[in-house]
VOMAR-809967 format. One line per 4 residues: number of its first residue (from 1); their letters; for each residue x, z, y of C-alpha. Coordinates in Angstrom, 2 decimals, padded with zeros to 5 digits. Each point is the difference from the previous one (the first is absolute). Last residue first. Example, Ala and Ser with C-alpha at 12.3 -4.5 7.8 and 13.67 -1.06 7.14 Angstrom:
<atoms>
2> SA> 013.67 007.14 -001.06 ~ -001.37 000.66 -003.44
</atoms>
This chain:
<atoms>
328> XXXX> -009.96 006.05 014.08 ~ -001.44 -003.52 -001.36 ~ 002.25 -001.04 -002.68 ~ 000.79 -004.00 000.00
324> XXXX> 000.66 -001.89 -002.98 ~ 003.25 -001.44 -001.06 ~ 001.22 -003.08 -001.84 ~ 000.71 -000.91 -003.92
320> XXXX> 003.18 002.27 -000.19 ~ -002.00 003.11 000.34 ~ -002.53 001.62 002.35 ~ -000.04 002.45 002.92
316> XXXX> -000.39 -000.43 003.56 ~ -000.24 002.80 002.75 ~ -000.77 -000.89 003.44 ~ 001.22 002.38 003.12
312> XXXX> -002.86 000.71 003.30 ~ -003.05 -002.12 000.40 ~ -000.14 000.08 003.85 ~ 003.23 -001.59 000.52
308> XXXX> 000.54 -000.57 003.81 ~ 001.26 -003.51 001.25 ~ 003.76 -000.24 000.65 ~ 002.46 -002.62 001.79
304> XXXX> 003.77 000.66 -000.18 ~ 002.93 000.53 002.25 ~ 003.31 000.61 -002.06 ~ 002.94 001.18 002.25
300> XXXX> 002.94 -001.63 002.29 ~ 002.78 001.65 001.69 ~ -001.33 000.31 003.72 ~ -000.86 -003.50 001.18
296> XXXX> -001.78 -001.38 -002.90 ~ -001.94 003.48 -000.17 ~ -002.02 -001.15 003.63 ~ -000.24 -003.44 -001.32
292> XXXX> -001.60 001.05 -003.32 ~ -002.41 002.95 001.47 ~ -001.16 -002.81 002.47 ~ -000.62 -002.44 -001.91
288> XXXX> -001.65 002.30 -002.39 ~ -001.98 001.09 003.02 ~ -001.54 -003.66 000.44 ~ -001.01 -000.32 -003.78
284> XXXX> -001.52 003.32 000.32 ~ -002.06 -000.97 002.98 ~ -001.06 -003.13 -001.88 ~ -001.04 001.11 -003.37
280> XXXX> -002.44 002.72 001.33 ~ 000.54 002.62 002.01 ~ 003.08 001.67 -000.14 ~ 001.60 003.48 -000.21
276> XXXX> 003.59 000.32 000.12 ~ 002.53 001.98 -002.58 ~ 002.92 001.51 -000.01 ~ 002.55 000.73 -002.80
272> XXXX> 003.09 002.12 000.47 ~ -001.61 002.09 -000.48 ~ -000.93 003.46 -000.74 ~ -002.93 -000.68 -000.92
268> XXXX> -001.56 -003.60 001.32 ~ 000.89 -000.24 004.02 ~ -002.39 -001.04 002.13 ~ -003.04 -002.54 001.85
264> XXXX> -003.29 -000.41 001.10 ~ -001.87 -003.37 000.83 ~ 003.70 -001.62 000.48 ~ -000.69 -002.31 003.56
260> XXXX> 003.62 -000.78 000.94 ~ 001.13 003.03 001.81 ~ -001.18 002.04 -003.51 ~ 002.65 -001.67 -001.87
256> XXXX> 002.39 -000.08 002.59 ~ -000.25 004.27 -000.14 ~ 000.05 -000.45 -003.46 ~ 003.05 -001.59 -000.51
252> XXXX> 001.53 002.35 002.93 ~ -000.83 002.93 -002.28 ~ 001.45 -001.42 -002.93 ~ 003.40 -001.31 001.05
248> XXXX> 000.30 003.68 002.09 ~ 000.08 001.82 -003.32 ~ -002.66 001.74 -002.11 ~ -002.97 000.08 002.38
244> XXXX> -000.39 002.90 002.91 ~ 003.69 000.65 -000.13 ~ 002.62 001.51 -002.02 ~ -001.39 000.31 -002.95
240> XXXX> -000.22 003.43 -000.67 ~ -000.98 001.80 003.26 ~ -002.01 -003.57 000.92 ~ -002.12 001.16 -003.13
236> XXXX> -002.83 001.01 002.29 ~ 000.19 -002.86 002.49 ~ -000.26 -001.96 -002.61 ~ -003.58 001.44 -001.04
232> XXXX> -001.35 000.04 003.64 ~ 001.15 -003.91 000.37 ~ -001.63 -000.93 -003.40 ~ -003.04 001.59 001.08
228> XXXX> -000.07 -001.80 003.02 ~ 000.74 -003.54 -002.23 ~ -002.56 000.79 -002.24 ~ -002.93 000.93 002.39
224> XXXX> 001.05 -003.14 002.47 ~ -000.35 -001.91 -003.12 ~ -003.09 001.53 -001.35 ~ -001.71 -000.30 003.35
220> XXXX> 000.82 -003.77 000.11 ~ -000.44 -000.80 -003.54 ~ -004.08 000.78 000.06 ~ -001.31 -000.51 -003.68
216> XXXX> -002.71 002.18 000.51 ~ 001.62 002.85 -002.85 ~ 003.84 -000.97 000.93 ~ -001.41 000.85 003.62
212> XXXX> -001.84 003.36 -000.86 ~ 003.19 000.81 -002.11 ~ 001.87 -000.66 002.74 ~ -001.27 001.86 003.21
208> XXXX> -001.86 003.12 -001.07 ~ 001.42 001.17 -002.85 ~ 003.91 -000.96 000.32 ~ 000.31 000.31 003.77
204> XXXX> -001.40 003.13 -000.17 ~ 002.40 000.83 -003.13 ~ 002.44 -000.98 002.10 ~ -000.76 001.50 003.24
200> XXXX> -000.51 003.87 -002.09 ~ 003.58 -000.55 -001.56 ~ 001.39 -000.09 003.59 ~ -002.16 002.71 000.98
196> XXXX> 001.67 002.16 -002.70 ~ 003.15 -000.64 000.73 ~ 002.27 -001.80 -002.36 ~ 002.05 002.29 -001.94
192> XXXX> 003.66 -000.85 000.12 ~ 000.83 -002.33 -003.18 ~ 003.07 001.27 -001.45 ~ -001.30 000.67 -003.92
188> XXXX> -001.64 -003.54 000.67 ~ 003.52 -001.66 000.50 ~ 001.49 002.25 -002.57 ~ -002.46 -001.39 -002.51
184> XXXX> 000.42 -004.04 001.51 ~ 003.68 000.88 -000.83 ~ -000.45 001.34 -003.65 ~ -001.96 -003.29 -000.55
180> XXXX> -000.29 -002.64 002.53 ~ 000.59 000.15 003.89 ~ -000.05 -004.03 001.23 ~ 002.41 -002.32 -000.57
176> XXXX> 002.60 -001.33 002.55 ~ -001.05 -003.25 001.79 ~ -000.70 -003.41 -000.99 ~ -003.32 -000.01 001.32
172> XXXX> -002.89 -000.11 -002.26 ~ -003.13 -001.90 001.77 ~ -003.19 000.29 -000.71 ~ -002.83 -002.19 001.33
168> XXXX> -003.41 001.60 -000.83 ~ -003.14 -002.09 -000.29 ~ -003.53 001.09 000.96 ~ -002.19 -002.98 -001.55
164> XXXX> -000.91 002.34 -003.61 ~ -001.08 002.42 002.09 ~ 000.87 003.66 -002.07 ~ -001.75 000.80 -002.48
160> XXXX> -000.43 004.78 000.10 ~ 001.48 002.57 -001.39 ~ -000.28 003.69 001.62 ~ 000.97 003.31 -000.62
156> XXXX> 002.47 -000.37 -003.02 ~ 001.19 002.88 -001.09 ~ 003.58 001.04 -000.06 ~ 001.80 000.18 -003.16
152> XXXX> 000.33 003.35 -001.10 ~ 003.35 002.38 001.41 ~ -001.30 003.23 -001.16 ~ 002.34 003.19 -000.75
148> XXXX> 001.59 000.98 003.84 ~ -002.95 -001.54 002.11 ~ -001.44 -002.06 002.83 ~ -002.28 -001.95 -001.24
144> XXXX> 000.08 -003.80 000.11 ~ -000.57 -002.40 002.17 ~ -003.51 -001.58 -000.08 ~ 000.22 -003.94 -000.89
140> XXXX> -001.20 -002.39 002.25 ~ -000.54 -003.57 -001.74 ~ -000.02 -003.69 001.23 ~ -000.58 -002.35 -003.28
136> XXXX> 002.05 -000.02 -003.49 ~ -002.16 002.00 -002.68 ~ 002.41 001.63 -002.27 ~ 003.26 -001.33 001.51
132> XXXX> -000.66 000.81 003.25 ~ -001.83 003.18 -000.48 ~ 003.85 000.84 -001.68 ~ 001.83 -001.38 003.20
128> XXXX> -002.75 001.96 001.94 ~ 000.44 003.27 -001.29 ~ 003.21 001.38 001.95 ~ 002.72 002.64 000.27
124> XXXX> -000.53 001.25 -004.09 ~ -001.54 -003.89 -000.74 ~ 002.79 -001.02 -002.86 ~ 002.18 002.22 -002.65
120> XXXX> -000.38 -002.41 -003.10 ~ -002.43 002.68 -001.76 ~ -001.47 001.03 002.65 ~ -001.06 -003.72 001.48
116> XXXX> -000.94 -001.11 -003.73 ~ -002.58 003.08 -000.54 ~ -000.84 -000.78 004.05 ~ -001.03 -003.64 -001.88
112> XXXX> -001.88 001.01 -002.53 ~ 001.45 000.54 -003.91 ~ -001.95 -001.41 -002.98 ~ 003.54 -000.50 -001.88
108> XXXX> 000.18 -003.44 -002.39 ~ 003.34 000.54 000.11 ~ 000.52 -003.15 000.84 ~ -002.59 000.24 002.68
104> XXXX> 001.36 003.25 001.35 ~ 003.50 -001.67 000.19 ~ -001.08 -003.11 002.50 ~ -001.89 002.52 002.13
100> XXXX> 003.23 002.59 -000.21 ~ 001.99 -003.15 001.31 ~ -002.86 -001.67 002.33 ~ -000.42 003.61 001.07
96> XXXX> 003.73 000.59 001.03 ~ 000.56 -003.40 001.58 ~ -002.84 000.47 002.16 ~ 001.17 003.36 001.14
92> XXXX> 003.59 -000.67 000.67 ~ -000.83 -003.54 001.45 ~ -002.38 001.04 003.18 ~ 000.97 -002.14 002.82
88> XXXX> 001.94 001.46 002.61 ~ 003.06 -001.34 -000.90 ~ 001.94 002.43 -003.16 ~ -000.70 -002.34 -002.38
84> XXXX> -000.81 -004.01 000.32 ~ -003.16 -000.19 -001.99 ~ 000.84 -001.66 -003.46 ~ -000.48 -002.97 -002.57
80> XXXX> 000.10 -000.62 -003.48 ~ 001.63 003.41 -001.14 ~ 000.09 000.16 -003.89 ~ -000.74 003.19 -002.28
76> XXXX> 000.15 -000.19 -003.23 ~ -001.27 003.12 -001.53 ~ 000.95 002.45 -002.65 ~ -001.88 001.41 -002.97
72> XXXX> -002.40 003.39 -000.86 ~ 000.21 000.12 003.84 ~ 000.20 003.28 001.70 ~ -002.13 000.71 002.94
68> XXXX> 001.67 003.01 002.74 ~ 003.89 -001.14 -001.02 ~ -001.18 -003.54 -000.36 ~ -001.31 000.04 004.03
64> XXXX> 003.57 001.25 000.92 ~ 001.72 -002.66 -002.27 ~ -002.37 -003.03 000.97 ~ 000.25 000.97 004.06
60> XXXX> 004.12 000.07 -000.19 ~ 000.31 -003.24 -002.45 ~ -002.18 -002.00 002.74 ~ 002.41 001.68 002.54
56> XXXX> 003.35 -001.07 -002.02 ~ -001.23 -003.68 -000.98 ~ -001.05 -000.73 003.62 ~ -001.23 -003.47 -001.28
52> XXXX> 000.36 -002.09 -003.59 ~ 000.26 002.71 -002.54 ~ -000.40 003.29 -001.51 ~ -000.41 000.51 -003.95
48> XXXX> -001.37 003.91 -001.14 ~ 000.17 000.10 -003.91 ~ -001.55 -002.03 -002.63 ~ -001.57 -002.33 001.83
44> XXXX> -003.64 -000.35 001.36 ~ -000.84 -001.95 002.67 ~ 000.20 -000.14 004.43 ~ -000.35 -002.00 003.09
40> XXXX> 000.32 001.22 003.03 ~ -001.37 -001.92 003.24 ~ 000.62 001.93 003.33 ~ -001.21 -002.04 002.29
36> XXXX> 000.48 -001.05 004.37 ~ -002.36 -000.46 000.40 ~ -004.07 000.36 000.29 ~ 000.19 003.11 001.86
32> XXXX> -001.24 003.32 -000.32 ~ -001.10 002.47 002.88 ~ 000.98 003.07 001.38 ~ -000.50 003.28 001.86
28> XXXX> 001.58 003.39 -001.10 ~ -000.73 003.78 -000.35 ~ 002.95 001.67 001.50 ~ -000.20 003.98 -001.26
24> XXXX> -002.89 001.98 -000.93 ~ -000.65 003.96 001.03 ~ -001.99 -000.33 003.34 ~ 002.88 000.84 001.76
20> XXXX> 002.08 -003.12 -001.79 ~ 001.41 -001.34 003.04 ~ 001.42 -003.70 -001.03 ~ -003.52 -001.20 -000.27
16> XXXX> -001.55 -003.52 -000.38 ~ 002.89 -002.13 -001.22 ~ -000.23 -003.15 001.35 ~ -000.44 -004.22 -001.09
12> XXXX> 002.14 -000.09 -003.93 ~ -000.09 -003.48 -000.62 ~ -000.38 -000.78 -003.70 ~ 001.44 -002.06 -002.70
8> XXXX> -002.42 -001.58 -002.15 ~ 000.53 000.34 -004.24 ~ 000.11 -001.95 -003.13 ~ 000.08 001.20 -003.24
4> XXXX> 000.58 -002.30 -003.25 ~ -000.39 001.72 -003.32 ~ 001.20 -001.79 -003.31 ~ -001.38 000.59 -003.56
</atoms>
């Protein structure tokens, strides 16, 4: 039998609360997007087989999630195609699940998907990456609670489609990598607690500006929503990053972004990714321009075109005679 997963990356749009005085920490805003993939593709072997991309990482995810699940035999395990890592853009998580995904249907293991996300060490800062693979779309998630023995995946508040002719231009700067791992840890552990009123605008902005607007359909509030909140957000991790986006590249990307007609506009994560909002084909084909020529001149990058994915990751399973879709 093989099993093919395929994944969305995901834009990560705000964190909702860097306090925590009402006991939860962050909660996060997001959305999945149509590319770029991760596509895994995995069988049965006799013991655990890694190949094609990011052999040591793939390896990483299918050893921790085999110490939780034993197999009764191995796996092959083979990479087809990636999310850049360490950009903005969601690979850790999305990797992981299409991994323990790939090895709970082998195993023929009725696990859900936070089962997965424990097991493989996802969703402890965030929820959306995992919301993002289990039902794509835009998603809040909740934070989680603030304590010594419980670190659960934080719940997700809110899913919702989003409009299929709003189109986000990313662009990935050639520019350091964003905080990962042990460093993204000590760069939360460092965080100075955001003051209560500024946690109070967000969530404002959140409730009562764009989710109304992503619920009507109405990009210009959402856009002038997401890019405020975006602004409040960096301006909270400026104490770690250096500055309200993750280098100077960045923030003047989206500043020029914005200048020439960007619906809303940010940085993904910790970057280096950003992102612009567009309406419709058009718009975004006239921002890519822009995103390309502006990169052109500073080191280069990858600018890309990407619809939402409101269906979240595909499974397929079959054998040698073709595949047949699993829907989640």
């Amino acid at each position: 039998m093989t099993v093919v997963v395929r994944t969305p990356a995901r834009l990560h749009l705000g964190l909702l609360d860097m306090n925590g005085g009402l006991g939860r920490l962050y909660g996060s805003i997001g959305v999945a997007i149509e590319r770029p993939n991760v596509v895994l593709e995995a069988e049965p072997a006799d013991r655990l087989l890694v190949e094609g991309l990011e052999v040591e990482r793939v390896a990483a995810f299918a050893r921790r999630f085999l110490d939780r699940y034993p197999l009764h035999h191995g796996a092959r395990l083979c990479l087809k195609a990636g999310i850049p890592p360490h950009v903005g853009l969601g690979s850790g998580t999305q990797l992981a699940l299409a991994v323990g995904t790939a090895l709970a249907r082998l195993g023929a293991l009725e696990l859900s998907v936070a089962e997965i996300a424990m097991a493989t060490g996802r969703g402890v800062q965030s929820g959306i990456g995992i919301a993002a693979f289990q039902q794509g779309g835009f998603v809040v998630d909740g934070g989680h609670l603030i304590t010594e023995n419980r670190r659960a995946i934080p719940p997700v508040l809110f899913r919702h489609p989003f409009p299929q002719d709003w189109v986000f231009v990313v662009a990935v700067p050639e520019a350091r990598p964003g905080f990962n791992g042990e460093g993204e840890q000590r760069a939360f552990q460092s965080l100075p607690l955001a003051p209560p009123a500024l946690v109070e605008k967000i969530c404002r902005l959140l409730v009562m500006k764009m989710l109304p607007a992503l619920i009507e359909k109405d990009i210009v509030p959402f856009g002038q929503a997401l890019t405020e909140i975006q602004q409040l957000v960096g301006d909270c991790f400026a104490a770690v990053q250096g500055g309200r986006y993750a280098n100077a590249l960045s923030s003047r990307l989206i500043s020029d972004l914005l200048d020439r007609g960007a619906q809303g506009a940010g940085q993904s994560s910790w970057g280096p990714t950003v992102y612009a909002l567009a309406e419709g084909e058009g718009q975004a084909s006239s921002l890519e321009r822009v995103a390309r020529e502006f990169l052109a001149g500073q080191g280069g990058g990858q600018v890309f075109r990407a619809r939402a994915d409101n269906q979240g990751a595909e499974q397929y399973t079959g054998h040698a005679a073709g595949l047949s879709r699993q829907v989640r």
